[in-house]
MDTraj code that builds the backbone (N, CA, C; nanometers):
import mdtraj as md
import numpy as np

residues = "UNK UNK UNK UNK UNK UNK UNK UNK UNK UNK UNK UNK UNK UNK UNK UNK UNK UNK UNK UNK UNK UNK UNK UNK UNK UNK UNK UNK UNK UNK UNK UNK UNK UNK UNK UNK UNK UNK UNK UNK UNK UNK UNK UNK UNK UNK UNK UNK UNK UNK UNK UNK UNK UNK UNK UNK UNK UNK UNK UNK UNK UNK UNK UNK UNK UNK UNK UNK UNK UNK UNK UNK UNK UNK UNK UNK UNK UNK UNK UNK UNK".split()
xyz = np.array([
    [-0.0063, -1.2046, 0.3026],
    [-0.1289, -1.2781, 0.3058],
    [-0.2465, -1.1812, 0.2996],
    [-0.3493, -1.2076, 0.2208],
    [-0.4836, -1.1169, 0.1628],
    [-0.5823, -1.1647, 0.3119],
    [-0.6222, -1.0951, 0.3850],
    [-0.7636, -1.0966, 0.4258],
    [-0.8632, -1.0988, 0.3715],
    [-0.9607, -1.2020, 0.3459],
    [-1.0716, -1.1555, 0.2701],
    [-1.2117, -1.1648, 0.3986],
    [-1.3190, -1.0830, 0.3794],
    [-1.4216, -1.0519, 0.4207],
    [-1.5176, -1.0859, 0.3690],
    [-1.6369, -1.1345, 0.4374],
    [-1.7973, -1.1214, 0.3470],
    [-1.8238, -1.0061, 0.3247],
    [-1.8820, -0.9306, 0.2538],
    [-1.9938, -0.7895, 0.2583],
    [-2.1442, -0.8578, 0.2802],
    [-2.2155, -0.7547, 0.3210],
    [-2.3724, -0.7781, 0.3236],
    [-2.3957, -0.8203, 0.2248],
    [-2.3675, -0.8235, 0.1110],
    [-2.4144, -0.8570, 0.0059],
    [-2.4059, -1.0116, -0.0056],
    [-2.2845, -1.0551, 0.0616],
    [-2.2803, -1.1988, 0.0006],
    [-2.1173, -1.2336, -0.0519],
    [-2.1043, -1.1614, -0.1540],
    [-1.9860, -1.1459, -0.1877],
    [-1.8348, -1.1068, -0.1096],
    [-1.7424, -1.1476, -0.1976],
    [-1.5575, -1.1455, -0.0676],
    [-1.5047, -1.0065, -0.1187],
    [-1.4594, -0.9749, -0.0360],
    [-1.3904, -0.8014, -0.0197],
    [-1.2922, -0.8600, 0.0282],
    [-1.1806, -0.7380, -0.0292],
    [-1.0410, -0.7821, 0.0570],
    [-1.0432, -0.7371, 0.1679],
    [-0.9756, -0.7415, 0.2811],
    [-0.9689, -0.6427, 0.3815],
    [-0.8142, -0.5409, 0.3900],
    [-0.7887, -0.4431, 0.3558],
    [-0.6510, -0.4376, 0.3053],
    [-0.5866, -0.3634, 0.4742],
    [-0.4339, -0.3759, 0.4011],
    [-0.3584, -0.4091, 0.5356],
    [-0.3069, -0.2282, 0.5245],
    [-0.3206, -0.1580, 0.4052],
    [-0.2405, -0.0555, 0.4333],
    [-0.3214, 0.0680, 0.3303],
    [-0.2876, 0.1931, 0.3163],
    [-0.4102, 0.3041, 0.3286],
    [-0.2903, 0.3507, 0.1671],
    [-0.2195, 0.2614, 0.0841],
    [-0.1742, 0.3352, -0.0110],
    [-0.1497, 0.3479, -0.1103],
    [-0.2755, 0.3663, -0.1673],
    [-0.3316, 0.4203, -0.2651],
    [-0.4360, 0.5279, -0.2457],
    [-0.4700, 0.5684, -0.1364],
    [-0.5330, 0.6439, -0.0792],
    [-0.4524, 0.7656, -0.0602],
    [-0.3456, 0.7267, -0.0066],
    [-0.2022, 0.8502, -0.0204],
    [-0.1473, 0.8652, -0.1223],
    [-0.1145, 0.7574, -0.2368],
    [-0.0641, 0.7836, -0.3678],
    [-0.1606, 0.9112, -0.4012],
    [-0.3272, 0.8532, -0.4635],
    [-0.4410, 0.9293, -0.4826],
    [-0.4726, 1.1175, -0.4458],
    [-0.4128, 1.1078, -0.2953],
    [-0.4044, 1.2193, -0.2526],
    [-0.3098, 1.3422, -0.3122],
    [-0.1364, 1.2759, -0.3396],
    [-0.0438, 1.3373, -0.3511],
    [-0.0815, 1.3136, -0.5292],
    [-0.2384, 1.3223, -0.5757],
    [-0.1788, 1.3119, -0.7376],
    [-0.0941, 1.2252, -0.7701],
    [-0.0647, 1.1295, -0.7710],
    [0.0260, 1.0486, -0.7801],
    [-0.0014, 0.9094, -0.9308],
    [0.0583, 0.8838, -0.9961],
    [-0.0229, 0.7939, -1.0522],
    [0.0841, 0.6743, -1.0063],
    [0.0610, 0.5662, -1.0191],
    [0.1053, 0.4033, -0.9823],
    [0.2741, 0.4228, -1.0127],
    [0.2876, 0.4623, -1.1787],
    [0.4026, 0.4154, -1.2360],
    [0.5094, 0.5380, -1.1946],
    [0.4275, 0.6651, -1.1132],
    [0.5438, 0.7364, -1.0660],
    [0.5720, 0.7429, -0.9789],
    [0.4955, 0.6712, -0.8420],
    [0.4961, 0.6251, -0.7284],
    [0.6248, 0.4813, -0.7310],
    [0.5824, 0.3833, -0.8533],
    [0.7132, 0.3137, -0.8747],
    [0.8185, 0.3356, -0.9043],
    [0.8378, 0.4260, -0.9863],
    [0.9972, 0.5247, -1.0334],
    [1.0346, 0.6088, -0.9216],
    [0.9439, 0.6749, -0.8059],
    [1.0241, 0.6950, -0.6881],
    [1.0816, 0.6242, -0.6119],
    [1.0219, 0.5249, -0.5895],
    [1.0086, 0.3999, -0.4840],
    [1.1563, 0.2996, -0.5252],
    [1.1407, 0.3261, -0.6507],
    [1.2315, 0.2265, -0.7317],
    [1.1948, 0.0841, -0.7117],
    [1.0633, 0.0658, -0.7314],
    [0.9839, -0.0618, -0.7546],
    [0.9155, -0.0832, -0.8664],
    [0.8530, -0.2132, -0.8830],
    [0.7790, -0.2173, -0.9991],
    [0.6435, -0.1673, -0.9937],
    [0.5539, -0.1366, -1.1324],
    [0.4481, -0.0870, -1.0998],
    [0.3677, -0.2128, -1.0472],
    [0.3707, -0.3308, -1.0853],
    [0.3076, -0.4297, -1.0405],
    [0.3351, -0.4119, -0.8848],
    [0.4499, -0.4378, -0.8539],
    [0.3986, -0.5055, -0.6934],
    [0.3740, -0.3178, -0.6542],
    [0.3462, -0.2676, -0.6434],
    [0.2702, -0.0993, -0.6060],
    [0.1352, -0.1364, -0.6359],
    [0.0692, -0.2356, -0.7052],
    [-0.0728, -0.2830, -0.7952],
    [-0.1016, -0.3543, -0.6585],
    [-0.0019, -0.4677, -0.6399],
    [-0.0464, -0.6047, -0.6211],
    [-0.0464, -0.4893, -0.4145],
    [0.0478, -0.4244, -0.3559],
    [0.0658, -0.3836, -0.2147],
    [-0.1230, -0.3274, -0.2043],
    [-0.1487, -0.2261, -0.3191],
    [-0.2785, -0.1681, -0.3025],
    [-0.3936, -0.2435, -0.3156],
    [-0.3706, -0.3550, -0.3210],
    [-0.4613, -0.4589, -0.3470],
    [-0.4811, -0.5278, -0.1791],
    [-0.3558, -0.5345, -0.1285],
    [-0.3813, -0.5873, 0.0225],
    [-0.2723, -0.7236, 0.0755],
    [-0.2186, -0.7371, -0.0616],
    [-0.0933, -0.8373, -0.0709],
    [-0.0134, -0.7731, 0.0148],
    [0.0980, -0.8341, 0.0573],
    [0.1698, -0.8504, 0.1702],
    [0.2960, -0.7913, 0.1002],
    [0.4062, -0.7206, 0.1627],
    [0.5347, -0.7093, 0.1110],
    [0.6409, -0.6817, 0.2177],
    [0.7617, -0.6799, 0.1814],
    [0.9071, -0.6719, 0.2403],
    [0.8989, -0.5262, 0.3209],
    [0.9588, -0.5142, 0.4524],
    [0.9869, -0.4650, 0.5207],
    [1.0956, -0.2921, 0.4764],
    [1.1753, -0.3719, 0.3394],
    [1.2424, -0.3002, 0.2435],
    [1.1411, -0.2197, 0.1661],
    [1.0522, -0.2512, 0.0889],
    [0.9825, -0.2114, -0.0034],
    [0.8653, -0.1279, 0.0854],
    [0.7849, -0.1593, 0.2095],
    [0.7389, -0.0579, 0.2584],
    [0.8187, 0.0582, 0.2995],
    [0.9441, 0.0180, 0.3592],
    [1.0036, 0.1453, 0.3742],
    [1.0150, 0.2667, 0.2393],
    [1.0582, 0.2178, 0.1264],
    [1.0890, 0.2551, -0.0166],
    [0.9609, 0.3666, -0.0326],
    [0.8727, 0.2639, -0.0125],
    [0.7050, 0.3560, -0.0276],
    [0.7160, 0.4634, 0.0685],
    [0.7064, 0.4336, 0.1921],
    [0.6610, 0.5342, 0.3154],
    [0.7714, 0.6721, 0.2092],
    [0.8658, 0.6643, 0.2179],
    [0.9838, 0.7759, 0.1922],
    [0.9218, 0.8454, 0.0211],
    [0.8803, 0.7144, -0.0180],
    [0.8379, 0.8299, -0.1322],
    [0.7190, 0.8939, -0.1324],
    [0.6288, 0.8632, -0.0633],
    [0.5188, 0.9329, -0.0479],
    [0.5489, 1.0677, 0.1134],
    [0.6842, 1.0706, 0.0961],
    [0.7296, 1.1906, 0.1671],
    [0.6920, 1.1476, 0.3267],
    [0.6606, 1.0529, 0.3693],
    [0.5921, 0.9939, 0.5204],
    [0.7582, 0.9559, 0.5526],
    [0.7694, 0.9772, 0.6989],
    [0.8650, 0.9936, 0.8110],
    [0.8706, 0.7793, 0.7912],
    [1.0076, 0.7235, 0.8583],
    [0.9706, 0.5638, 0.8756],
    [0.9050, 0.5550, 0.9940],
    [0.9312, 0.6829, 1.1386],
    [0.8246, 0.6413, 1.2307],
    [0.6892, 0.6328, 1.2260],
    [0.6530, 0.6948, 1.0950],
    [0.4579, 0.7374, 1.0829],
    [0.4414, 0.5840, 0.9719],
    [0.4900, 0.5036, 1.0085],
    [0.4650, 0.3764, 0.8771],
    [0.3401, 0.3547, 0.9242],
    [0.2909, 0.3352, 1.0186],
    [0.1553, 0.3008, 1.1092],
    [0.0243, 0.3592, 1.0286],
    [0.1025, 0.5011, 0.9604],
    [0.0134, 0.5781, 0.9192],
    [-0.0517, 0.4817, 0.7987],
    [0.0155, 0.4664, 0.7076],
    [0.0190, 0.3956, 0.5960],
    [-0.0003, 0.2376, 0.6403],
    [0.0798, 0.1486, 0.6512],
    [0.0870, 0.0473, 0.6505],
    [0.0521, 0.0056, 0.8223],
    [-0.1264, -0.0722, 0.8337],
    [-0.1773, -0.0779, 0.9590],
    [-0.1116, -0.2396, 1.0321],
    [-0.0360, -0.2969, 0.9672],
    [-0.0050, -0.4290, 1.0172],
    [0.1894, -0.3929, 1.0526],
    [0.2252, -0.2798, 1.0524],
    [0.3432, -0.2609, 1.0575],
    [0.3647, -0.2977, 1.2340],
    [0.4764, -0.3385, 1.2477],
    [0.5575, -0.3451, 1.3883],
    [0.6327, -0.2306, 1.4061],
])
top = md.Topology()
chain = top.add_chain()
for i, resn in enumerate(residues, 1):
    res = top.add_residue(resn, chain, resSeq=i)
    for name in ("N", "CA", "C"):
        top.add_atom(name, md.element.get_by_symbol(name[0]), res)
traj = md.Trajectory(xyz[None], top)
């Protein structure tokens, strides 16, 4: 599920649930090789950095390919349990 926000402006912002594309970005990373690690599609890697919601499976997939531990998921993904 997307959070969305007002801005001052008026206009809806997402509010996103997790920091990765910010870590893709960091590690140089582009989308479609972040998906060929992950062994996901580039879409839902599009649709996660957008603020969409995903499987418990598929964040794990991410955390490991962006080299992050499964205890530091917190790091990345802020709605994790």
């Amino acid at each position: 599920m997307r959070m969305l926000q007002q801005n001052a402006i008026g206009s809806i912002d997402e509010k996103k649930h997790n920091c990765v594309q910010k870590s893709r970005e960091e590690k140089m990373m582009s989308k479609a090789e972040l998906a060929r690690t992950a062994g996901v599609t580039v879409q839902t890697i599009d649709r996660i950095e957008k603020g969409f919601d995903c499987r418990m499976d598929t964040k794990r997939k991410i955390l490991l390919a962006l080299g992050y531990k499964l205890v530091d998921r917190h790091k990345l993904f802020f709605d994790s349990n």
